[in-house]
Backbone and ligand atoms as CSV (ligand in chain L), in Angstrom:
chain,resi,resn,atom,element,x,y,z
A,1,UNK,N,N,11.646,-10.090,12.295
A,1,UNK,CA,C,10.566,-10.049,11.307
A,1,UNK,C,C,11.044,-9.519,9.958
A,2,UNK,N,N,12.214,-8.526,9.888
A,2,UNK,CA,C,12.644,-8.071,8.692
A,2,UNK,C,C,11.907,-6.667,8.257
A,3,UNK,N,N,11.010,-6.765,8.878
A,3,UNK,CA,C,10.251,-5.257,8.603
A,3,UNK,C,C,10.648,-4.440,9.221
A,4,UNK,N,N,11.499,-4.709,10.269
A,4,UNK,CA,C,12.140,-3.541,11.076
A,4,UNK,C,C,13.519,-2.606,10.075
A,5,UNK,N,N,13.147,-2.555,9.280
A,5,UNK,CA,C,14.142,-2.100,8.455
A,5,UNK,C,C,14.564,-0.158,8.668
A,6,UNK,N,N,16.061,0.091,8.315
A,6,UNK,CA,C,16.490,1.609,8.669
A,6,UNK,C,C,15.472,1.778,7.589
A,7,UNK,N,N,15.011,3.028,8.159
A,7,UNK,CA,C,14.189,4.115,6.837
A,7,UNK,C,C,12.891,3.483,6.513
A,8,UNK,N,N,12.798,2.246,7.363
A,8,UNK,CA,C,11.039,1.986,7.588
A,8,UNK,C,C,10.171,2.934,7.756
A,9,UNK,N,N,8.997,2.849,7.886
A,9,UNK,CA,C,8.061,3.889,8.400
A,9,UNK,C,C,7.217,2.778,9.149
A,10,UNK,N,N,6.706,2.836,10.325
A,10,UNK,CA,C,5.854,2.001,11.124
A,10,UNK,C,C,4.149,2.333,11.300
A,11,UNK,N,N,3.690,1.860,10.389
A,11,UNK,CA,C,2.007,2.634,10.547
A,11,UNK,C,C,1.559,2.613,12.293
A,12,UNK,N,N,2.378,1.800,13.213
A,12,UNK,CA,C,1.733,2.291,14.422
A,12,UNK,C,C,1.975,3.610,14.828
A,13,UNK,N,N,3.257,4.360,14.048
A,13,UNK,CA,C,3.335,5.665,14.248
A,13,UNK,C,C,3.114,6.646,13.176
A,14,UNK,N,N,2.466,5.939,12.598
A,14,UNK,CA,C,2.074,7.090,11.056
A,14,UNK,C,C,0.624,8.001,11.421
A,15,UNK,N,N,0.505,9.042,10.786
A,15,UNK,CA,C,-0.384,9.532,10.403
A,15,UNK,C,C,-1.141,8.921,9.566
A,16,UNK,N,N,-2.360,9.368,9.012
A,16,UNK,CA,C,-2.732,8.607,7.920
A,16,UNK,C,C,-1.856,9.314,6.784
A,17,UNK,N,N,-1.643,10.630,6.553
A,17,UNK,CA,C,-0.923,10.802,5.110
A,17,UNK,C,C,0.310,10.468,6.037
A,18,UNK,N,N,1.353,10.580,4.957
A,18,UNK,CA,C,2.569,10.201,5.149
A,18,UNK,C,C,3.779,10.303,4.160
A,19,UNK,N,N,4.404,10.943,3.959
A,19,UNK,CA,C,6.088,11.203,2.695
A,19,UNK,C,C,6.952,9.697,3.214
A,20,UNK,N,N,6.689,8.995,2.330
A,20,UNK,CA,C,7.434,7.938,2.528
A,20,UNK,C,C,8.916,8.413,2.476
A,21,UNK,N,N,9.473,7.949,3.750
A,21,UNK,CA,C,11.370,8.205,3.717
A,21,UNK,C,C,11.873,7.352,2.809
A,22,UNK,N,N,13.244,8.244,2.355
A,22,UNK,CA,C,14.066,7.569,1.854
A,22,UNK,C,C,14.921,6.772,2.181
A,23,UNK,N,N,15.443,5.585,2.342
A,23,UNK,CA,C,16.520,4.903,3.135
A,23,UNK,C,C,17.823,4.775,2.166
A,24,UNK,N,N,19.086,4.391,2.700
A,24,UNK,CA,C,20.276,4.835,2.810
A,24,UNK,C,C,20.724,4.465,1.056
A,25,UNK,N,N,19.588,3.301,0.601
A,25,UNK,CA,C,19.936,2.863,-0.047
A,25,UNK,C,C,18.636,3.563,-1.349
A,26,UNK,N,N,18.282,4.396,-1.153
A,26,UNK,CA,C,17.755,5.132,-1.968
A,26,UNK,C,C,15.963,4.683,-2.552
A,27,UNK,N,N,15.878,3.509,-1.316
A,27,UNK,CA,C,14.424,2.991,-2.152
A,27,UNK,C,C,13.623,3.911,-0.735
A,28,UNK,N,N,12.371,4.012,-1.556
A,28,UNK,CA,C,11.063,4.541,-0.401
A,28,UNK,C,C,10.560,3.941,-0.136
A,29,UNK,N,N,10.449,3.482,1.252
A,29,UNK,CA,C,9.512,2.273,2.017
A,29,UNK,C,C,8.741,2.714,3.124
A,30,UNK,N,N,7.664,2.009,3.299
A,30,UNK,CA,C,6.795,2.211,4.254
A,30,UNK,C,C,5.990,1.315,4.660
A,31,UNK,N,N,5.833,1.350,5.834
A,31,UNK,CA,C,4.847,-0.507,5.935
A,31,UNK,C,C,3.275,0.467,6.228
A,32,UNK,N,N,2.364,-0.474,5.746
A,32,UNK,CA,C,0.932,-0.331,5.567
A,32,UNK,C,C,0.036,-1.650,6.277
A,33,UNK,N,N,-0.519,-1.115,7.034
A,33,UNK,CA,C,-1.689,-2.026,7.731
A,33,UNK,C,C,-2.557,-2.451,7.205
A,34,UNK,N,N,-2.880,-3.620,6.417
A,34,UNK,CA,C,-4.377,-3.560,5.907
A,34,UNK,C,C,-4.941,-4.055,7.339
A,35,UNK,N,N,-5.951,-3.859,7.229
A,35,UNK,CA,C,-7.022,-4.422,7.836
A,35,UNK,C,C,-8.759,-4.142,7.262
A,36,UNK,N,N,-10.066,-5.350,7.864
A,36,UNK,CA,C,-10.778,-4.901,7.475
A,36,UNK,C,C,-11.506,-3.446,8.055
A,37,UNK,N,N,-12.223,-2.469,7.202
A,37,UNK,CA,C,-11.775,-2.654,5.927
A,37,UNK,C,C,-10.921,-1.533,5.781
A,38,UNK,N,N,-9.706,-1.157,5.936
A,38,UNK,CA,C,-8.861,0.191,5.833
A,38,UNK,C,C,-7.746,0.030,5.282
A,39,UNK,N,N,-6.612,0.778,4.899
A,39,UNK,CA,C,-5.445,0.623,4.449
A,39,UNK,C,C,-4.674,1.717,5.595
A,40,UNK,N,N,-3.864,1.832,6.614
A,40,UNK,CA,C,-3.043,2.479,7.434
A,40,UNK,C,C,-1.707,2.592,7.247
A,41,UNK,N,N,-1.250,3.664,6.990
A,41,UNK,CA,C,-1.678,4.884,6.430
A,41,UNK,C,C,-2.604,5.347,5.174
A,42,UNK,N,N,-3.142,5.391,5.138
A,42,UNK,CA,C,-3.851,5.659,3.426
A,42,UNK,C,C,-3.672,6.505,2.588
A,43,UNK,N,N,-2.973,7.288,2.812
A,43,UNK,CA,C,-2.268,8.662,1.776
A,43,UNK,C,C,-0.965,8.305,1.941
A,44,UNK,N,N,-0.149,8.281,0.700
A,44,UNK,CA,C,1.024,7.945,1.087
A,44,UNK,C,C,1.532,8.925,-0.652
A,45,UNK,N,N,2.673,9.818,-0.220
A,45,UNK,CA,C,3.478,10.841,-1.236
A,45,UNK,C,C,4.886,10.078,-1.130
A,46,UNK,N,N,5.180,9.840,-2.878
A,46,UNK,CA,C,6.670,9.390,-2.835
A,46,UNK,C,C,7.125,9.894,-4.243
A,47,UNK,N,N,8.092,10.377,-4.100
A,47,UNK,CA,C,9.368,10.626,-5.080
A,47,UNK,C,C,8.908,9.886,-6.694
A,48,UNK,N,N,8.592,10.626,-7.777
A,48,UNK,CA,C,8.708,9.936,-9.359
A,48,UNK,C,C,10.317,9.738,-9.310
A,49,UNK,N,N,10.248,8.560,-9.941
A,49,UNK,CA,C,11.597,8.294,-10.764
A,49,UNK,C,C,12.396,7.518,-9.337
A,50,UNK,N,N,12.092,7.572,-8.363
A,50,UNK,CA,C,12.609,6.717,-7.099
A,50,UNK,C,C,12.124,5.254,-6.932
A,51,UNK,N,N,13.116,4.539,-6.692
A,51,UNK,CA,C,12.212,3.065,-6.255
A,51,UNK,C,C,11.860,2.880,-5.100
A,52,UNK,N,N,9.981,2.327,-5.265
A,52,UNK,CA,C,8.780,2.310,-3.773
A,52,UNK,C,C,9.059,0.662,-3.701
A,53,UNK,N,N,8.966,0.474,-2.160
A,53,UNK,CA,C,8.834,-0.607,-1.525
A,53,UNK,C,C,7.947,-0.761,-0.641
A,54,UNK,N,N,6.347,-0.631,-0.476
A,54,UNK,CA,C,5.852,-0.790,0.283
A,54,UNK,C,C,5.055,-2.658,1.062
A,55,UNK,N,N,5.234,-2.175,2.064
A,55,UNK,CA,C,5.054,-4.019,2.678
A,55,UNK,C,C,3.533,-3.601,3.246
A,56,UNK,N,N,2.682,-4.882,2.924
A,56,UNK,CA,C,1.078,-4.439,3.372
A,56,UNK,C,C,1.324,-5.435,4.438
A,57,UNK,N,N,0.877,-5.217,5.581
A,57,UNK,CA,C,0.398,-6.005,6.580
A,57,UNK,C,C,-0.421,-6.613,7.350
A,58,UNK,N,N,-1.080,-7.657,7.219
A,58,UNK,CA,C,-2.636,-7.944,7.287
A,58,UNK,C,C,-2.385,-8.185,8.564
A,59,UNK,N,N,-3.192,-7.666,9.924
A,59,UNK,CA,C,-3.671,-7.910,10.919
A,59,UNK,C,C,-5.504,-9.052,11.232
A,60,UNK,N,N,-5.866,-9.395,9.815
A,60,UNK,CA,C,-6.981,-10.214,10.497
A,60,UNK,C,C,-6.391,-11.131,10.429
A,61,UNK,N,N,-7.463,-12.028,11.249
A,61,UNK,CA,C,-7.327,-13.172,11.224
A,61,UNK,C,C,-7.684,-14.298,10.581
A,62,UNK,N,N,-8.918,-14.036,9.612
A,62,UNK,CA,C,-9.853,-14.914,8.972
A,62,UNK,C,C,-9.394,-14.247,7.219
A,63,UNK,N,N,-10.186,-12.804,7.507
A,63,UNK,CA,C,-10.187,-12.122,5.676
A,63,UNK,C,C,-9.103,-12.159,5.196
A,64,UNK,N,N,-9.320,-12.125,3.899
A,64,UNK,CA,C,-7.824,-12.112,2.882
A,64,UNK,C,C,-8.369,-10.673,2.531
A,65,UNK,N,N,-7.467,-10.098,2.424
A,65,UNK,CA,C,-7.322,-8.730,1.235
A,65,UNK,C,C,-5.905,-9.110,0.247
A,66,UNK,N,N,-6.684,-7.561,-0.777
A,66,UNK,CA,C,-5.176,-7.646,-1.862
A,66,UNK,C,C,-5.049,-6.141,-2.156
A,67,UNK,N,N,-4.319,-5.751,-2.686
A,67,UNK,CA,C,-3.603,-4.197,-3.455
A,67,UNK,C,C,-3.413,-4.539,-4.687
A,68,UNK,N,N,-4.008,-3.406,-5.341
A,68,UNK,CA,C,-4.753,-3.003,-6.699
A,68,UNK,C,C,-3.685,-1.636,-6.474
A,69,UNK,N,N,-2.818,-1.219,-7.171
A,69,UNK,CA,C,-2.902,-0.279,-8.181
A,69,UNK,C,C,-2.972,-0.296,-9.849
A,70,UNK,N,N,-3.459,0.276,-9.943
A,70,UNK,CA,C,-3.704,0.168,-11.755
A,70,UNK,C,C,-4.432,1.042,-12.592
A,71,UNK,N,N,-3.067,1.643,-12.718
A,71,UNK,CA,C,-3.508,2.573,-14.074
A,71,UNK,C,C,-1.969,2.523,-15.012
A,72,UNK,N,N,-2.403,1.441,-15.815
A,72,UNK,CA,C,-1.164,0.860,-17.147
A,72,UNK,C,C,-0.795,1.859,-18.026
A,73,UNK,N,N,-1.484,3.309,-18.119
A,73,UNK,CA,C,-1.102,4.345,-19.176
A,73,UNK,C,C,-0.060,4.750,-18.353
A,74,UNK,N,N,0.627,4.924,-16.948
A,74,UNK,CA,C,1.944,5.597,-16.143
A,74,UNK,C,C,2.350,4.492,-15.564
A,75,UNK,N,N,2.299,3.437,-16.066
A,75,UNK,CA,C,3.119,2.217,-15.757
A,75,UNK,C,C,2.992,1.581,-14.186
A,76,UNK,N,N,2.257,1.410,-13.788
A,76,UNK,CA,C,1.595,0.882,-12.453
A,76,UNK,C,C,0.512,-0.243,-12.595
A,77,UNK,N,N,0.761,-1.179,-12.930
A,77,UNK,CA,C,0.138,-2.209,-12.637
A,77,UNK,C,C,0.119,-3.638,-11.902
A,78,UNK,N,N,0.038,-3.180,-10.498
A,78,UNK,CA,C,0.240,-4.025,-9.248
A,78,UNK,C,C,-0.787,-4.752,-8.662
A,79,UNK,N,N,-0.701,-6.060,-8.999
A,79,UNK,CA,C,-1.898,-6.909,-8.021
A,79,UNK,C,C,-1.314,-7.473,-7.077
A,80,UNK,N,N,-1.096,-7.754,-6.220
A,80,UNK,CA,C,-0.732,-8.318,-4.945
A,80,UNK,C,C,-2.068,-9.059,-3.670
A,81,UNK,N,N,-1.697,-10.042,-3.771
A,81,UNK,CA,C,-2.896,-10.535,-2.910
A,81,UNK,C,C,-1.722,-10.890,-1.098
A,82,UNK,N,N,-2.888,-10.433,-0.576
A,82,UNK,CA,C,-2.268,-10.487,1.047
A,82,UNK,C,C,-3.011,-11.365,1.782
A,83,UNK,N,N,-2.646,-12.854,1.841
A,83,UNK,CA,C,-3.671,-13.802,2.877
A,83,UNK,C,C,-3.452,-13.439,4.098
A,84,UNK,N,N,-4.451,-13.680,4.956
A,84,UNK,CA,C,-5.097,-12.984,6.304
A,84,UNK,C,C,-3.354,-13.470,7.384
A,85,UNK,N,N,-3.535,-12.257,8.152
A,85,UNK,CA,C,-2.236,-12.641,8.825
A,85,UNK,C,C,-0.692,-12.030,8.428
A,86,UNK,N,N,-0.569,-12.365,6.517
A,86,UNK,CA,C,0.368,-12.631,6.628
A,86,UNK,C,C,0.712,-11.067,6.009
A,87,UNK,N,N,2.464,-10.996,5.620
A,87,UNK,CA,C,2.689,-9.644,4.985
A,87,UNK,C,C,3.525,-9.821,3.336
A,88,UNK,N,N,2.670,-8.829,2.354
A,88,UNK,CA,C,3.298,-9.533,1.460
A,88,UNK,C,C,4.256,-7.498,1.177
A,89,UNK,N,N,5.020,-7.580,-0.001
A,89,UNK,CA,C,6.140,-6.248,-0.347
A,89,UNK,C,C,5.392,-6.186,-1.828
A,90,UNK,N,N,5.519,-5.096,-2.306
A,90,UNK,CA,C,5.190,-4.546,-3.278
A,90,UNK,C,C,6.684,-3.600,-3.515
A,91,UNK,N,N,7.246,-3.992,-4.654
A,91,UNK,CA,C,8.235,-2.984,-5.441
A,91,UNK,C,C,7.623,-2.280,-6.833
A,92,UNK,N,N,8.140,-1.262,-7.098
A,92,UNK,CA,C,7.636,-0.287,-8.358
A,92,UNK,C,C,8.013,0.793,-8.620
A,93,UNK,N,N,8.666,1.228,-9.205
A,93,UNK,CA,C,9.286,2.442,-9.614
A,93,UNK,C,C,8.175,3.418,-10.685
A,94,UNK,N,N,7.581,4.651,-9.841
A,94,UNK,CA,C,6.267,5.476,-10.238
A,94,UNK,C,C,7.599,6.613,-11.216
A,95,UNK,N,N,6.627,6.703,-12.269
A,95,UNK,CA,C,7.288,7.755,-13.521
A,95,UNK,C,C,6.765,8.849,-13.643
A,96,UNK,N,N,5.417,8.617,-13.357
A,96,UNK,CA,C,4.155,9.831,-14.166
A,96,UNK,C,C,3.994,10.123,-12.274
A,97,UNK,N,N,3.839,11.733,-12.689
A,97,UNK,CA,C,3.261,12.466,-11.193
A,97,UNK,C,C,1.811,12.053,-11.454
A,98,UNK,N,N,1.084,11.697,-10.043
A,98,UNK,CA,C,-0.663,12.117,-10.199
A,98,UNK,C,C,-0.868,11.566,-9.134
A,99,UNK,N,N,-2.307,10.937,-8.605
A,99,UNK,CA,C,-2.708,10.580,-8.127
A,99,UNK,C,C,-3.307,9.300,-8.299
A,100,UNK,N,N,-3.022,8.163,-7.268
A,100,UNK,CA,C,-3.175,7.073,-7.973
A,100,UNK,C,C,-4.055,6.050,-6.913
A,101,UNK,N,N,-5.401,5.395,-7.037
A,101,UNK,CA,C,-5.979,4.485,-6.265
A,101,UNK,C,C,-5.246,3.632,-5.943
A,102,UNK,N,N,-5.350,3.523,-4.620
A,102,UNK,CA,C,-4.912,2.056,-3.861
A,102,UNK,C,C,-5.737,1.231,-3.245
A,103,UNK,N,N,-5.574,0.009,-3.614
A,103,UNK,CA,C,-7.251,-0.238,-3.447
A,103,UNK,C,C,-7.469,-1.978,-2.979
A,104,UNK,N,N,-8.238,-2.534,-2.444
A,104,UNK,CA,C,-8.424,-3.942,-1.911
A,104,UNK,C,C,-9.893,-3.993,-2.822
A,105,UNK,N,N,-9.672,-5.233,-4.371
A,105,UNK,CA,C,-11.107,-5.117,-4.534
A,105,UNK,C,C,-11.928,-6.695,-4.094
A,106,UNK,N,N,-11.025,-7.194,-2.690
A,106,UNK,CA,C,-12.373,-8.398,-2.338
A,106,UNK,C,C,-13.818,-7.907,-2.214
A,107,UNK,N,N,-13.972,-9.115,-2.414
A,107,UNK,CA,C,-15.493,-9.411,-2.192
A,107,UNK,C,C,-16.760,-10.199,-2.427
A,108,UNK,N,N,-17.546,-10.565,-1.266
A,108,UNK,CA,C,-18.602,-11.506,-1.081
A,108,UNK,C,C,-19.414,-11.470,-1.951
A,109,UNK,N,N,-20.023,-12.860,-2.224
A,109,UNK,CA,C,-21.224,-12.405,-3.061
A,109,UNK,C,C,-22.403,-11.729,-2.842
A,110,UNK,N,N,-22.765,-10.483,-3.239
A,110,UNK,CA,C,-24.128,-10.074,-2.676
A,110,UNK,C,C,-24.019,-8.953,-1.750
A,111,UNK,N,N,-22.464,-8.582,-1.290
A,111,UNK,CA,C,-21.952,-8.150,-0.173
A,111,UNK,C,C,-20.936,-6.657,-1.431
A,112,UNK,N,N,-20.701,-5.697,-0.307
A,112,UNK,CA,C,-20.229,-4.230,-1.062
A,112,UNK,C,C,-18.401,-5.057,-1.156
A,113,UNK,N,N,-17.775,-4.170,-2.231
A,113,UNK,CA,C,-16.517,-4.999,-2.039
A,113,UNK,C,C,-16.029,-4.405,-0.737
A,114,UNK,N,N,-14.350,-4.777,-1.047
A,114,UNK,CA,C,-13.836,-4.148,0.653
A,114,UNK,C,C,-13.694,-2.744,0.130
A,115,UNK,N,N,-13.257,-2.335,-0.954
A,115,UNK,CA,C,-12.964,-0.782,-1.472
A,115,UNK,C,C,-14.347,-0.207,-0.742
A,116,UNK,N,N,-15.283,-0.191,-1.253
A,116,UNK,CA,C,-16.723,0.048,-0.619
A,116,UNK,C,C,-16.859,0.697,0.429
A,117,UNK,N,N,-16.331,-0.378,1.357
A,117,UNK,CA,C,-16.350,-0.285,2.446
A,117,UNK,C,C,-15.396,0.148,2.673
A,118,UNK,N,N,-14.579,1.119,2.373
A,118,UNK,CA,C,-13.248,2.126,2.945
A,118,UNK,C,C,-12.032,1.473,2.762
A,119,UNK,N,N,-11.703,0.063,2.104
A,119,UNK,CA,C,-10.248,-0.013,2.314
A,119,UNK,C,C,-9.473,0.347,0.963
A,120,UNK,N,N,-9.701,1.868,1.046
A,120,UNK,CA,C,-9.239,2.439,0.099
A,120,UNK,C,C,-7.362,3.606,-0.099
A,121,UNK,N,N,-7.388,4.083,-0.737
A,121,UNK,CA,C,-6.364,5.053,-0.425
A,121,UNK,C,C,-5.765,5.563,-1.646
A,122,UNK,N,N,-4.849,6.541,-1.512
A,122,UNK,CA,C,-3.939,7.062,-2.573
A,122,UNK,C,C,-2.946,7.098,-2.480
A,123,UNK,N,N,-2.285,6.820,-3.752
A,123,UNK,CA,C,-0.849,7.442,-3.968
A,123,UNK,C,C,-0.310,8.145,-4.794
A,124,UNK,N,N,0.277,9.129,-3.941
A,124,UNK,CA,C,0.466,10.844,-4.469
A,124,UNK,C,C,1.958,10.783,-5.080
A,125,UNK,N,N,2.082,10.598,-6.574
A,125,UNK,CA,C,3.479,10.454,-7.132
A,125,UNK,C,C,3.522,12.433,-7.093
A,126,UNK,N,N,5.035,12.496,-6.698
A,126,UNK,CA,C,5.270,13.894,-6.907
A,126,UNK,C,C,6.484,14.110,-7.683
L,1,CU,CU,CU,-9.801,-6.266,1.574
């Protein structure tokens, strides 16, 4: 699958927070579950000035989700859409420490988005 990578992190064994490891080659990776409607792990702390690799992994079968970070004043502006099933990678190198939404903003018409409904999370630049 390729996700089995050294210095992975496996959300079937994560906590929800989580210090993304470093691997040999100096990037921080961690794989993330989406599903509806959650993000697994959902707290996730990584290294400023290090390069993040996180892979989202959609377990439905039907919904699409996507990952939203975005806040363009500390240089994070990531859309990534994840069709149902499949797994897409997100690369980004975080500068500014803070706290930062992670976020899925589908949604139905008439219906709460998926954020709404919990498939939310953070990321804790330190
Ligand atoms: Cu979603």
């Amino acid at each position: 699958m390729g996700l089995l990578m050294p210095g992975s992190l496996l959300f079937a064994d994560s906590p929800l927070t989580v210090s993304v490891p470093v691997g040999s080659d100096g990037i921080q990776r961690a794989v993330i579950q989406a599903d509806s409607y959650a993000f697994t792990p959902h707290h996730l702390v990584v290294t400023a000035g290090q390069p993040v690799e996180l892979t989202f992994k959609s377990v439905t079968w039907v919904v699409p989700h996507n990952v939203i970070i975005d806040d363009p004043q500390s240089g994070l502006h990531i859309r990534e859409e994840i069709p149902a099933g499949e797994s897409r990678t997100i690369m980004f190198t975080p500068r500014v420490m803070g706290s930062f939404a992670i976020y899925c903003d589908k949604k139905l018409p008439f219906m709460k988005s998926h954020r709404e409904k919990g498939q939310e999370g953070v990321l804790e630049v330190q």
